[in-house]
N, C-alpha and C positions, 0 to 999 in steps of 0.2 A: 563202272559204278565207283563213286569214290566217297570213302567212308569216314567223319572225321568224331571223334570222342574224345574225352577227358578222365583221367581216372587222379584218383587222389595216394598220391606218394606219403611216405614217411613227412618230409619237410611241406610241398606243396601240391599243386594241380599238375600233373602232365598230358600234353595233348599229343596224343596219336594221332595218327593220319596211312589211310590206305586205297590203293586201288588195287579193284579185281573184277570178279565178273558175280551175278545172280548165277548160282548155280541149279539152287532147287525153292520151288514155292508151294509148302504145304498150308491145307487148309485143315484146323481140327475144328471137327462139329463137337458138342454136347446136346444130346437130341432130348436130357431132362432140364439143361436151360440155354434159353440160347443167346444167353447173356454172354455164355461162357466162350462164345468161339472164336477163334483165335487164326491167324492167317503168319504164319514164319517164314521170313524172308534169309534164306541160307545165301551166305556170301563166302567167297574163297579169295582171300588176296594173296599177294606174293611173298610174306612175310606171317600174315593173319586168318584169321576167321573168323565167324561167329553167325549167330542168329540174331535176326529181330522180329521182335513179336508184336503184332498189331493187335486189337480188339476190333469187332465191327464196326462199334460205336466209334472208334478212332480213325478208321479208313474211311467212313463217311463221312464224316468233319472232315478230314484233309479233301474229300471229292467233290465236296457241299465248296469249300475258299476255291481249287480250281476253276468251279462252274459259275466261279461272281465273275470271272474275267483276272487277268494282269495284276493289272492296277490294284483291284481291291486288296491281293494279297497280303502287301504291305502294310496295311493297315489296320492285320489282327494278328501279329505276329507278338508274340510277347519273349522275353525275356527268364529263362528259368533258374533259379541257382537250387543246390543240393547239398543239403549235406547228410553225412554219414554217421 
């Protein structure tokens, strides 16, 4: 698995980069909404770690562009900036 993010320095953007392996995939329900449930993607790199946390609503949208095919993917890809 190779993991790449940005985080913002004093002066500007610094970009990390790592590889490692999925170590654990938890799934947290909320059985009073289940708006709320959440799927954490534990990573362990050689240097790093961390979690990532999906929504359902957001792993069916990425399952929804894989099931268009290839091609299609490219074509709803957008671009995101952040600031802090």
């Amino acid at each position: 698995m190779r993991i790449k993010t940005k985080k913002q320095d004093q002066k500007d953007i610094v970009r990390l980069e790592t590889y490692g392996g999925l170590k654990e995939v938890i799934v947290k329900e909320d059985i009073f909404n289940s708006k709320g449930n959440l799927v954490e993607l534990c990573f362990r790199g050689e240097n790093s770690s961390g979690i990532v946390e999906l929504t359902a609503d957001e792993i069916e949208r990425i399952n929804a562009e894989f099931q268009k095919g290839r091609k299609q993917i490219s074509k709803n890809v957008k671009v995101m900036k952040f600031k802090k």
